[in-house]
C-alpha positions in Angstrom: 14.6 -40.4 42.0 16.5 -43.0 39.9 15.7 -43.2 36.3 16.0 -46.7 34.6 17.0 -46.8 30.7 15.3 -48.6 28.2 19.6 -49.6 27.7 19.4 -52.0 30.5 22.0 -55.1 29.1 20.5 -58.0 27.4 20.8 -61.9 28.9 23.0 -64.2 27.2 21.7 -67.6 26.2 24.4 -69.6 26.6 24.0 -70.3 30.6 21.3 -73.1 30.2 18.7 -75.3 28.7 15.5 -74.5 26.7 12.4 -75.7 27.6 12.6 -78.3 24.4 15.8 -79.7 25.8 14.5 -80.5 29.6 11.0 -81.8 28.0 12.9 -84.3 25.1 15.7 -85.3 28.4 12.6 -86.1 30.7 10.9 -87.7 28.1 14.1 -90.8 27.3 14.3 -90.9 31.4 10.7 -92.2 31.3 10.8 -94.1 28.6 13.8 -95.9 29.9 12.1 -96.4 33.4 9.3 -98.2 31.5 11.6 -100.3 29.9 13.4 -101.6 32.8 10.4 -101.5 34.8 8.7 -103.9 32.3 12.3 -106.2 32.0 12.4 -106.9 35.6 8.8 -107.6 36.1 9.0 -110.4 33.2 12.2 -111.5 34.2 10.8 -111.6 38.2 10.2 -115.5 38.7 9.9 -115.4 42.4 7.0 -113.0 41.4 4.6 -115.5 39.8 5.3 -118.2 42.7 4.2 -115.0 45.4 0.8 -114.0 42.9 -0.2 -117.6 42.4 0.0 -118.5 46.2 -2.0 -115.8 46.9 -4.9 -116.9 44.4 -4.4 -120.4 45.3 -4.6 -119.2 49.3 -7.6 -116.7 47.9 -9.4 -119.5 46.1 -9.2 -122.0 49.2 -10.3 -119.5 51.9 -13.3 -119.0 49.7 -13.6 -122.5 49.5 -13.8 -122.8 53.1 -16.3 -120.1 53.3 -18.6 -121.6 50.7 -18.9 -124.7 53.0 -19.6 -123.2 56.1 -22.3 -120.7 54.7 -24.2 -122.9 52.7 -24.0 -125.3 55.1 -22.5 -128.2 52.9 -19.0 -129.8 52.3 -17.1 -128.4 49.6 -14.1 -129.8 47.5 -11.2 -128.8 46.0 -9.4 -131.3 43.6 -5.9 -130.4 42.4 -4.6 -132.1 39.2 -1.2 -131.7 38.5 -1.7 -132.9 34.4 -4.5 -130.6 34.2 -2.2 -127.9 36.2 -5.5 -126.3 38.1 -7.7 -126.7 40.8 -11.6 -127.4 40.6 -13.8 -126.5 43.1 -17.4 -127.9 44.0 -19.6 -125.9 41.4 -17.1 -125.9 38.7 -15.1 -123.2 40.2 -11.9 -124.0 38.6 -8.1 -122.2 38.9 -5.4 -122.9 36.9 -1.7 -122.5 37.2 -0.2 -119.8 35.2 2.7 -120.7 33.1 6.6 -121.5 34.5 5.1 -122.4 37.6 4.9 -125.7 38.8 3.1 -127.2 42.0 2.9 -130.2 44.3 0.6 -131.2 46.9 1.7 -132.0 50.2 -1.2 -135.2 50.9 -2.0 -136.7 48.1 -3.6 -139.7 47.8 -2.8 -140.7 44.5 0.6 -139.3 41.9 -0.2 -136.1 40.8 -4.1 -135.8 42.6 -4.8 -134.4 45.7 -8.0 -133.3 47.7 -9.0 -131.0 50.3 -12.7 -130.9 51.8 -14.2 -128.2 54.1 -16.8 -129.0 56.0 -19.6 -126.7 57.2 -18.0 -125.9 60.9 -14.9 -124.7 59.4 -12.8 -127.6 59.4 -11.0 -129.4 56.8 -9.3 -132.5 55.9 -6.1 -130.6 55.8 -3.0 -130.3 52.9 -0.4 -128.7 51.7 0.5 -127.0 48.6 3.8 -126.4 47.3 4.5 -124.6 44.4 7.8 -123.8 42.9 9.8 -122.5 40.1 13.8 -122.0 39.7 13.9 -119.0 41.4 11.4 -119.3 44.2 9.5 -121.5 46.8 6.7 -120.6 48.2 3.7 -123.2 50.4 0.3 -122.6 51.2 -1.0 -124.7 53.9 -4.8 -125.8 55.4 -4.8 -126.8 58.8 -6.9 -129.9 59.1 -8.0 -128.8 62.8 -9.1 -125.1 62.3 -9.6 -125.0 58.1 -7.1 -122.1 58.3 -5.5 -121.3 55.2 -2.0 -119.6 55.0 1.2 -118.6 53.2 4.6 -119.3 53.6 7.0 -117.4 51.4 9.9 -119.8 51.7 8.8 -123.8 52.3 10.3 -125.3 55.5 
């Protein structure tokens, strides 16, 4: 039987990191991920025109719903000096900032309207909102009352 010494030859440090080194590196890689993460998600126009479709398509479909549960029209005024939308009930929605909007039937400059009735169907309209990176339309069938998205306007 082999015999092992208490002379067994000692490891060098020289052939890598310490644990202090890999935790400090890791910690700059994500704070330098957060940083970019954070620049392109402020600098990301075409990402507030996407977000404020959705909660303008969000706010309409719910709109429609309203109307055919309880039974009774519903309206939703757009105002492009207020920059929001107003619901029936004071249910309002505003624009967020950089993003600017125009609606596709409007009856008067800068007003428009859009009325569900309690089967489902609408008076129709379309809403086009913009910025300078990004166009994006959300559009209300006036047969069906069907709201939906379009990430780039035709």
């Amino acid at each position: 039987m082999q015999r092992f010494d208490a002379q067994m030859p000692q490891m060098s440090r020289s052939g890598g990191f310490t644990l202090i080194e890999l935790l400090v590196a890791l910690m700059i890689l994500a704070l330098s991920m957060g940083v970019v993460a954070t620049t392109l998600m402020r600098g990301s126009t075409s990402f507030e025109v996407r977000a404020a479709s959705a909660d303008i398509a969000d706010f309409l479909r719910a709109a429609r719903l309203d109307a055919m549960s309880n039974g009774q029209r519903t309206v939703v005024d757009f105002d492009s000096e207020q920059r929001g939308f107003a619901r029936t009930g004071d249910i309002q929605l505003a624009l967020p900032h950089g993003v600017e909007a125009a609606f596709g039937s409007a009856s008067a400059a800068g007003k428009g309207r859009i009325v569900f009735f309690q089967n489902g169907t609408s008076t129709g309209g379309r809403i086009e909102l913009y910025n300078s990176a990004r166009r994006a339309c959300v559009n209300v069938d006036w047969l069906t009352g069907s709201v939906t998205r379009e990430e780039a306007c035709s």
